[in-house]
N, C-alpha and C positions, 0 to 999 in steps of 0.2 A: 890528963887533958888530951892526951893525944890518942887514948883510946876512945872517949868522948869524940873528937872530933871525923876519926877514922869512922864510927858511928853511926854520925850525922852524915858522912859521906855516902857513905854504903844504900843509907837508907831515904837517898833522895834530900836530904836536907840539910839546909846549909851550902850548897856550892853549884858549880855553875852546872855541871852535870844534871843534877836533881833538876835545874830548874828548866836546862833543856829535856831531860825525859819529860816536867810536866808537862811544858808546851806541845813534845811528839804524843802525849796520853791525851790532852785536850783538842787537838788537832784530829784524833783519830775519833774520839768520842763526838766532835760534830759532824766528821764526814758520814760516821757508821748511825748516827739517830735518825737522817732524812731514811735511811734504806731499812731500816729495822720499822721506825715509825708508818712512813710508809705500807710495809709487808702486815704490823697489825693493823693497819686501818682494811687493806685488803681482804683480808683475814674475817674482823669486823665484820664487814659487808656482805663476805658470803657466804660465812656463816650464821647471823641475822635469821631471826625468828624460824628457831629449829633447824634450820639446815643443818648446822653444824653437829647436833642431835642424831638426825636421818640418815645422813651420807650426802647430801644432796650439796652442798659446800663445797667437799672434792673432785663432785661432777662438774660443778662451775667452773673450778680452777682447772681441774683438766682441759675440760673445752674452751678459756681462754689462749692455754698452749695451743689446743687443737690447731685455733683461729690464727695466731702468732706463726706457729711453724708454716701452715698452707701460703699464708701473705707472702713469708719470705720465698719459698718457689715462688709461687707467681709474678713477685720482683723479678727474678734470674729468668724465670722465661719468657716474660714480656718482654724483656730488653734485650734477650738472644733471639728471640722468634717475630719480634713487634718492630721493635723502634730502631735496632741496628742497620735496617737496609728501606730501599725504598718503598712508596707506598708499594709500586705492584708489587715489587719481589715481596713484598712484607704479604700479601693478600694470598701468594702460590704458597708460601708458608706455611701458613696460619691457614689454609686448607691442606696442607699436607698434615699438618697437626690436627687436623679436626678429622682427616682420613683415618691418623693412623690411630688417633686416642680415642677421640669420641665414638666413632662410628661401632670400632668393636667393645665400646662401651656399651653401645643402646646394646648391643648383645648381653654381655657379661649381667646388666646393671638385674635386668629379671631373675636372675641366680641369685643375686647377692641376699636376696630375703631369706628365701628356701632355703640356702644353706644357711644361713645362720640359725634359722628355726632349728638344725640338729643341735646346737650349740648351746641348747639353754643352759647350761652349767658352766658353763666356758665364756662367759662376756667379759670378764675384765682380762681374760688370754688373748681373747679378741681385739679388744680394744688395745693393748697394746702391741699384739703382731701387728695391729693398722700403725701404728708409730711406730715401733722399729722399721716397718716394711720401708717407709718413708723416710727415715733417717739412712736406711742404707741409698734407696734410691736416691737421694738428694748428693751422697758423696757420687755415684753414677753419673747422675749429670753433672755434676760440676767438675766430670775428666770428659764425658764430650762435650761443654760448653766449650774447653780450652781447644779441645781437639776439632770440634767441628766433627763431629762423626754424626752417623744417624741413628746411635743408641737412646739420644736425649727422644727422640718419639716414644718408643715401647717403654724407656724408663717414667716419660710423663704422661703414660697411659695409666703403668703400675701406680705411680701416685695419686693417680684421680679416682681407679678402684678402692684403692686402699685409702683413701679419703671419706668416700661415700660409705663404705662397709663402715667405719667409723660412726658414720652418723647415722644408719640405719640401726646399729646396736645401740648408739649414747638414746634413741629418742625409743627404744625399749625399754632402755635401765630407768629413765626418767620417772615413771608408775611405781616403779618399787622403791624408790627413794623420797618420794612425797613426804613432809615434816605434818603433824596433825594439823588440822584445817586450812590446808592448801591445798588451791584448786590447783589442777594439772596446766592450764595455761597459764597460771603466776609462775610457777616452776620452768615451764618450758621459756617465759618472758628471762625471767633471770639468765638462764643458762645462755640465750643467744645473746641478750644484751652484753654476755661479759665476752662472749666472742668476740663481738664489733668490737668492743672497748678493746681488745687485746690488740684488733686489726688494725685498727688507729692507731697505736702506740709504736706497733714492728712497723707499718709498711715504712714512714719515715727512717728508721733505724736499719731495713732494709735496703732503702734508697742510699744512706751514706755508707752502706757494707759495699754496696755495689759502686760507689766512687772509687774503692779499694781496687774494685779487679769483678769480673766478672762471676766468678767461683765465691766469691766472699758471701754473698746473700746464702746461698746454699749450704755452706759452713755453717754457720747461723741456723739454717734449717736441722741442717743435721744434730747439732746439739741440744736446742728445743726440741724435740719427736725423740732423743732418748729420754733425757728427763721426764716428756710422757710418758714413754716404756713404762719407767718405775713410779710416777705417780698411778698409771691405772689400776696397779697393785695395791693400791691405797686405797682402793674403795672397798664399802664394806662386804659383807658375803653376802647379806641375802639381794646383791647382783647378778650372783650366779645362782640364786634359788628360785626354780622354776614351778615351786607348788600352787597347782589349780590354774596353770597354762595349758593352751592349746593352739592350733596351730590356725589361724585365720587364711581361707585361702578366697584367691581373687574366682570370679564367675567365671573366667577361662579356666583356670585350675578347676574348679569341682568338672565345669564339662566334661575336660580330658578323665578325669576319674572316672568320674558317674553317668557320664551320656548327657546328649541335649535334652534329652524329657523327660529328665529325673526332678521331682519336684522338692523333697527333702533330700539332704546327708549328715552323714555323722559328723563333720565338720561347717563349721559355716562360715561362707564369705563376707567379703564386704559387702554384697550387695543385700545379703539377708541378715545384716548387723544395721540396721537403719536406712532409711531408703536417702536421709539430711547429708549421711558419710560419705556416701558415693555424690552425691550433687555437689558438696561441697568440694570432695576432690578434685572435679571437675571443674569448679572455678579455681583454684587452686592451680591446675595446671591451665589453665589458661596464663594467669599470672605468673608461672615459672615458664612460660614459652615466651612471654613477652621480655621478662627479663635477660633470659637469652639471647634475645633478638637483640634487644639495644644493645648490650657489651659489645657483642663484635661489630654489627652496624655503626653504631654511632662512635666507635674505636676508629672504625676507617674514613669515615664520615668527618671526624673534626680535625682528624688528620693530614686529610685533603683539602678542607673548608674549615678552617678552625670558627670559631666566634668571632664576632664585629671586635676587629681591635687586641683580638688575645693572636698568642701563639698555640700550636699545637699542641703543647703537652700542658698550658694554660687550661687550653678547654676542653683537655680530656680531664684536667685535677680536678674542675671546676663541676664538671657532672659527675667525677666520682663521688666529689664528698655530699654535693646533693644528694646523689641515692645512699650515702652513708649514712646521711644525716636525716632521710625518708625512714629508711631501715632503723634507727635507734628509735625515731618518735614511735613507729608504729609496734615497735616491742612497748615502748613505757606504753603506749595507750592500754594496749592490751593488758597488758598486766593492772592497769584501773579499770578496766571493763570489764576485768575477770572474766565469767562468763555469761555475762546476758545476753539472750538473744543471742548465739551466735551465727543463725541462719539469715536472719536482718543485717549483720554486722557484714558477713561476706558480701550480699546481696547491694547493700551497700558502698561497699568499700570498690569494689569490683567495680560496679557506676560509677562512680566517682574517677576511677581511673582510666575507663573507658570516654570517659568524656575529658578529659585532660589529652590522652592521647589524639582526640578527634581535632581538639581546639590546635595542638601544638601542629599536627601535622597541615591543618588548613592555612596556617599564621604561622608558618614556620619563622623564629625566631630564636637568637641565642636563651634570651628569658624563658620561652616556653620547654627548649629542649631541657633545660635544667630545671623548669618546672616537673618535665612530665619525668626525667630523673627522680625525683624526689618523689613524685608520686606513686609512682612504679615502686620505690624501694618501701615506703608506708605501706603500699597496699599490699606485696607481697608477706609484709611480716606480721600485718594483724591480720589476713586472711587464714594465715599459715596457724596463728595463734587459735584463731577460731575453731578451725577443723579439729585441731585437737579436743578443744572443749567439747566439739562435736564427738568427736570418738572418744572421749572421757562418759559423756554421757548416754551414747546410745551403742556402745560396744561391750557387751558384759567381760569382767576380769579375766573370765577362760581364755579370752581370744582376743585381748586389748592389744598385749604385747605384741605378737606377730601384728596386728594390723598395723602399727605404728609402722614394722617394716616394709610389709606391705604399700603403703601406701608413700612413704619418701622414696622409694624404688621408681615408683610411678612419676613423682614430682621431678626427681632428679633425670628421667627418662625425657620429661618434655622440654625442661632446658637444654639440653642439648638439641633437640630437634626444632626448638628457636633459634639456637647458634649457628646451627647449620641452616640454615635459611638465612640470617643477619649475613651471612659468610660472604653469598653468592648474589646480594640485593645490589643492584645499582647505586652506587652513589649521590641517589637524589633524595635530598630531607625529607620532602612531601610524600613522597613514592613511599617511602620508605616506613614513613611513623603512619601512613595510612596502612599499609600490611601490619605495623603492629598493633592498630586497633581492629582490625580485622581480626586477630588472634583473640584479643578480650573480649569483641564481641561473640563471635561462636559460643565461646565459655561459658560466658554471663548469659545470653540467649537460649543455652540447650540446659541450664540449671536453675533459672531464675522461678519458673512454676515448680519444681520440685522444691526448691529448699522455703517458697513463702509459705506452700502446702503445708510442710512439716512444720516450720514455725505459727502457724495457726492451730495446728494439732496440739502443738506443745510440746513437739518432740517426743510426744509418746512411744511411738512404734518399737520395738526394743527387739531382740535379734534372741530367736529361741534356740538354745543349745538340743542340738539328739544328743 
């Protein structure tokens, strides 16, 4: 009997032990199914018709962290460089940052193609030297956010390089990860949509790291960007397989090469890979210079004059999640529109935004600024979605990859020279969203005969390798 019972003990049953272990086993199997269930529904989703097959699943969830780690800086230096002091001191700031990061950005940013074009074998080293590089800099600034030194500038310059190099190689890999019969802009829709979804999810998580202390968001950074380190490892090889590439170069690059009156070269540009890709770029950064312009304009903007009735950091949330919520509609569209038409599609979307901007700046109102928010964040990411499609179809396989670099080089180059314009604009609504339709219109105006042209064509014109 009393081996029996010794038995029963041991083995959870029968006594009061057993019946607390069961409760600590059942306790632990509800808290651990929401995060397990969860992770495969994740899982599920990104990897969904072949990706998970392709590699193209991995790239998703990478560039979720991508989106995750970036947020969480951007918490930590918004609120050490933004919201800590007053508007003006906040404005010498936030140009001293834009001196010290951006400006030798727009230098850096035309190298970051080229050289990674030596690298074709080496994208997923790439991709995460860009996440370690960031996981280091992130512990950097979070010793001068405490200290107040001025290392947080050159550290938030290194993270904005090492950001962009990031994204110029993920939207290389994205071609050679395609699952069968997927188009290049369903692929590309996925991969940003699961950014924004990431960005959504940290900046909140971010925001209560940073109740913690200053340093806390960064921490958080630092940890998501190693995790990247070791997922970029996880993607497959033929990432770093460069067979039947070539090196796309811009009509400045062949110049410098080959002379102004050379009519052929042994490498071809963008401008002789489709005459649609360069038009469209060109709306394209129209829309990434607009974009730029509102961020920091309408940052100081609602800061000083918030919205009828909100507070300030009310009516900065209030146009963020408008262009958050602009930015996801216009990836899902995209991704249903695949690629039809997408010379019409820019041509459109571009109008459309162009005349939101004209409306909000005439009728300046809380509605319309969150309106033309939201518009701006749609139009930029089915423009963005198009151009691809655009160079999916009129950039032949030799010279796809490199173009893809090539040309977010270019995109990422005009945001910044929206920002620094948003930086130094007067504080007056009208003023202000009229300069930024001045911007879309140029764009939309110096591309709109080129890309109907080509859309009437059919997009024929196709880009002959020497």
């Amino acid at each position: 009997m009393n081996v029996v019972a010794a038995a029963d003990k041991a083995s959870g049953r029968g006594g009061g032990s057993g019946r607390v272990g069961g409760a600590v086993r059942s306790v632990g199997r509800a808290l651990h199914l929401p995060v397990t269930g969860a992770a495969r529904g994740i899982r599920r989703a990104t990897h969904a018709h072949g990706a998970g097959e392709s590699g193209l699943g991995k790239l998703i969830e990478l560039h979720a962290v991508n989106g995750a780690g970036d947020v969480m800086i951007t918490v930590a230096l918004a609120s050490t460089v933004f919201f800590s002091v007053p508007t003006d001191e906040a404005r010498g700031r936030v140009a001293l940052y834009l001196a010290i990061t951006m400006a030798p950005f727009t230098v850096l940013a035309p190298v970051i193609g080229p050289l990674l074009d030596r690298l074709p074998h080496g994208r997923r080293a790439a991709m995460a030297g860009a996440m370690l590089a960031r996981a280091l800099l992130a512990l950097i600034i979070s010793g001068a956010v405490a200290s107040g030194s001025l290392e947080l500038y050159p550290a938030a310059l290194g993270v904005l390089v090492a950001s962009k190099a990031y994204g110029v190689v993920r939207s290389a890999v994205v071609p050679r990860l395609l699952p069968p019969r997927f188009s290049l802009v369903k692929a590309n829709s996925r991969v940003t949509l699961a950014g924004l979804l990431a960005t959504g999810v940290a900046a909140p998580i971010g925001a209560g790291l940073h109740a913690l202390g200053d340093p806390w968001p960064l921490y958080g950074a630092f940890v998501i960007f190693v995790a990247g380190t070791f997922l970029s490892f996880s993607l497959p090889p033929a990432v770093d397989s460069a067979g039947g590439e070539d090196v796309a170069l811009l009509a400045a690059d062949e110049e410098h090469l080959h002379g102004p009156r050379r009519k052929t070269s042994r490498r071809p540009g963008l401008r002789t890979v489709g005459p649609a890709v360069t038009h469209a770029l060109g709306a394209n950064a129209a829309l990434r210079c607009l974009s730029g312009f509102l961020i920091f304009f309408l940052a100081f903007l609602l800061r000083e004059h918030p919205l009828t009735g909100e507070s300030a950091a009310v009516s900065l949330g209030i146009v963020g999640v408008a262009a958050g919520a602009g930015n996801a509609l216009g990836t899902a569209v995209g991704a249903w529109l695949r690629s039809r038409a997408p010379e019409v599609i820019i041509v459109t979307v571009v109008a459309g935004v162009l005349g939101v901007a004209v409306v909000a700046a005439v009728f300046f109102g809380a509605l319309l600024v969150a309106c033309l928010a939201a518009a701006a964040g749609f139009g930029q990411a089915l423009a963005k979605l198009a151009l691809d499609a655009l160079i999916q179809r009129d950039v032949p396989e030799l010279v796809r990859t490199s173009a893809f670099a090539r040309s977010e080089t270019l995109l990422q180059m005009a945001w910044v020279f929206g920002g620094a314009v948003g930086i130094v604009m007067p504080l007056n609504g009208t003023v202000g969203l009229m300069v930024g339709a001045a911007f879309v219109a140029v764009g939309w105006l110096s591309t709109l005969k080129g890309l109907l042209a080509s859309a009437r064509h059919g997009g024929r014109t196709r880009a002959r390798v020497a």
